[in-house]
N, C-alpha and C positions, 0 to 999 in steps of 0.2 A: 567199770562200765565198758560195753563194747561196742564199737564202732565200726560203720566199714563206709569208705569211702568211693568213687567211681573214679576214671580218668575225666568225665567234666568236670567231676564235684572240683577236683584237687587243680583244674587247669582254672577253671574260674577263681577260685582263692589265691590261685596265686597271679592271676590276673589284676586281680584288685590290691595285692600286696605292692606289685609294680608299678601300678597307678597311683594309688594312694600312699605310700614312702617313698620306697626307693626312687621311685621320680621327680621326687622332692626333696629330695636330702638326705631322708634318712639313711644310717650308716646299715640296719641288720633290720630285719622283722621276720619273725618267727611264727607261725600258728603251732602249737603244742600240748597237746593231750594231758590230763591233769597228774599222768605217770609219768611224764618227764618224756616221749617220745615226741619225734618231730615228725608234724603232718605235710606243713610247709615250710621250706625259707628261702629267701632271696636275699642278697646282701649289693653292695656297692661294687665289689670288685676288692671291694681297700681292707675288708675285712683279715683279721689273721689268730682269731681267737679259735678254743673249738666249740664250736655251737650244739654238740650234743652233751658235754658237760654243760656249758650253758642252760641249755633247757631242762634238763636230770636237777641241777641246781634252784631255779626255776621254779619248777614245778614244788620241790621242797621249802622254800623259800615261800610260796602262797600257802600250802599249808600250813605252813607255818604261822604265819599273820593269817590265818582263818581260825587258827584255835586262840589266839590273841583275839580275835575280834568276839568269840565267843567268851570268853571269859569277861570282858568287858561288857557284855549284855548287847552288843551286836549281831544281825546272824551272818553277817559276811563284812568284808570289806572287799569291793569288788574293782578296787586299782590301785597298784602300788607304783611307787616314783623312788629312784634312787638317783642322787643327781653327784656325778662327779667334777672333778677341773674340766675334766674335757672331752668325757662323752657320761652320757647318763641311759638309764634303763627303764618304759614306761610298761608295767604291766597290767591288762584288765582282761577281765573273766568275757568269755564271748558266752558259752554257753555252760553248765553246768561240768560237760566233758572237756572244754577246750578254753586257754589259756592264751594270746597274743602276746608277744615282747618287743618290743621296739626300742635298737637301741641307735640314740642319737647325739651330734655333735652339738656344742655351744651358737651355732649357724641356725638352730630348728627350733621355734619359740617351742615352751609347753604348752599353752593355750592353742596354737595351731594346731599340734599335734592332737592335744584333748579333742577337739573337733574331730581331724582327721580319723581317730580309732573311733569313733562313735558312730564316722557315718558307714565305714568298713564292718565294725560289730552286726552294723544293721542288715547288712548286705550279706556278712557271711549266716547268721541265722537264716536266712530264706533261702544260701546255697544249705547247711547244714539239717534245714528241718525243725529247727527250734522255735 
């Protein structure tokens, strides 16, 4: 599917990416296309991974748990959670085209966080048009 974004669209999402994470803890947040391209990110500073494998991976990684949720008699599963020693990875579906990843330290509840992309989801659908 094709997209095109404006200089507000993209200044506003990542407005609210800096508001709602990064200025709270979290370590990375990502907005990314379901082909693995990156719309937005912003990170902490402390970051040192590369975030375009990251998102490439990502993105493969939900399709992948989408043919799993359809085999199970699901028609999506629309967030995934990978939690490690000491940082973890929350992914959920913003729109049919776009994909969020937030990745965070043992400092950042997941129930905060759950909140936190919900009320961002909501926000970026009215910047996106969904």
């Amino acid at each position: 599917m094709e997209y095109a974004l404006d200089q507000s669209q993209l200044e506003a999402i990542e407005d609210i990416i800096r508001q709602e994470f990064i200025e709270l803890g979290v370590h990375c947040t990502c907005l990314i296309d379901m082909a693995g391209n990156i719309v937005a990110n912003l990170d902490d500073g402390k970051t040192s991974f590369d975030v375009y494998s990251l998102a490439a991976l990502a993105a493969g990684n939900f399709g992948a748990v989408s043919a799993m949720a359809n085999m199970v008699g699901e028609q999506e599963f629309s967030l995934l959670f990978h939690k490690g020693k000491t940082e973890s990875i929350h992914f959920s579906k913003v729109t049919d085209e776009f994909l969020l990843i937030t990745i965070f330290g043992k400092e950042t509840s997941l129930g905060f966080l759950r909140l936190k992309v919900a009320e961002a989801v909501k926000k970026f659908e009215k910047i996106l048009g969904s």
